[in-house]
VEXTOR-542713 format. One record per residue (C-alpha): residue number from 1; residue in one letter; y, x, z. Coordinates in Angstrom, 1 decimal. Last residue first. Layout:
BEGIN
NUM:A:Y:X:Z $
...
! end
This chain:
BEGIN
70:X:10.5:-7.5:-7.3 $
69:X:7.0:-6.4:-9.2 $
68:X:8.8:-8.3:-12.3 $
67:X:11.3:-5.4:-12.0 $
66:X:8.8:-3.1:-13.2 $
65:X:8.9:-4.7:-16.8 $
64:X:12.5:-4.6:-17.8 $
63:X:12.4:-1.3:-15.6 $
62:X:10.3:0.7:-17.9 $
61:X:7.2:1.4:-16.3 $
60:X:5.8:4.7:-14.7 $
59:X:6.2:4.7:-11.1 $
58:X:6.6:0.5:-10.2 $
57:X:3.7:0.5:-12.8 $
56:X:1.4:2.9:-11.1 $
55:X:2.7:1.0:-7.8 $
54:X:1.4:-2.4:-9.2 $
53:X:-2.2:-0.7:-10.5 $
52:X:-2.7:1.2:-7.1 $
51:X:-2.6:-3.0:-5.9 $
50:X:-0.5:-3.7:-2.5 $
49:X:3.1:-2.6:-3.7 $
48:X:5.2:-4.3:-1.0 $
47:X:8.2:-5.4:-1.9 $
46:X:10.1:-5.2:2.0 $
45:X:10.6:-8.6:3.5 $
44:X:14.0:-10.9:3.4 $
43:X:15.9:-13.7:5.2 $
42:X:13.0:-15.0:7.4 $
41:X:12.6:-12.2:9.7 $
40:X:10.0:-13.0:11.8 $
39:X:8.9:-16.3:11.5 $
38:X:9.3:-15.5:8.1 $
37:X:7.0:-12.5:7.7 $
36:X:3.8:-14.0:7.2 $
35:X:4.8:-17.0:5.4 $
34:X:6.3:-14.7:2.5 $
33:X:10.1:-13.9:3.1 $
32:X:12.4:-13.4:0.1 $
31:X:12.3:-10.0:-2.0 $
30:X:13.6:-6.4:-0.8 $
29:X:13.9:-3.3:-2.5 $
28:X:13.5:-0.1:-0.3 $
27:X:16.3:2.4:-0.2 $
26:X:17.1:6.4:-0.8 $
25:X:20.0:8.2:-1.0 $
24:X:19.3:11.9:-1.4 $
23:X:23.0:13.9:-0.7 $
22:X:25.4:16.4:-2.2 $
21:X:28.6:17.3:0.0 $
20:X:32.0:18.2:-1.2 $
19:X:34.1:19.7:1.3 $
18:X:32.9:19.7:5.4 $
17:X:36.2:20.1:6.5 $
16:X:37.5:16.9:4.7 $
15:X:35.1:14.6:4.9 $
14:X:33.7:12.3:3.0 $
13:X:33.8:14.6:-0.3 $
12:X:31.0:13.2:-2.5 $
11:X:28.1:13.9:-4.3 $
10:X:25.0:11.6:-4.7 $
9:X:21.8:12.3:-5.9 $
8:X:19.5:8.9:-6.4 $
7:X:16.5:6.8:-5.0 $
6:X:14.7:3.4:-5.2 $
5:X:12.1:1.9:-3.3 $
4:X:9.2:-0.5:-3.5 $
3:X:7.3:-0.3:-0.5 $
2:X:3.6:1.0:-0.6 $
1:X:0.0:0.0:0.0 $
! end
């Protein structure tokens, strides 16, 4: 199993005395609330990638077709 997540370089100047900084922002996609999960947070649950077939697409796919994982 795995969450679906997303990830870029950023660079940035937040603060002054450190100067421009380079950072990995990473996040997990999130989809509404299966039974499961909704009596505990029932706004929004990780995408979870159950199947080695969905996260070989999630990895590999072009994301017209990954995004039906969401």
């Amino acid at each position: 199993m795995a969450f679906a997540g997303i990830w870029t370089n950023w660079t940035s100047e937040r603060k002054a005395k450190e100067g421009e900084v380079n950072a990995n922002l990473f996040a997990f996609l999130t989809c509404a609330s299966n039974l499961v999960v909704a009596p505990v947070h029932p706004k929004a649950m990780p995408v979870v990638l159950p199947t080695e077939r969905e996260l070989d697409l999630w990895l590999t796919t072009p994301w017209d077709e990954a995004k039906s994982l969401q």
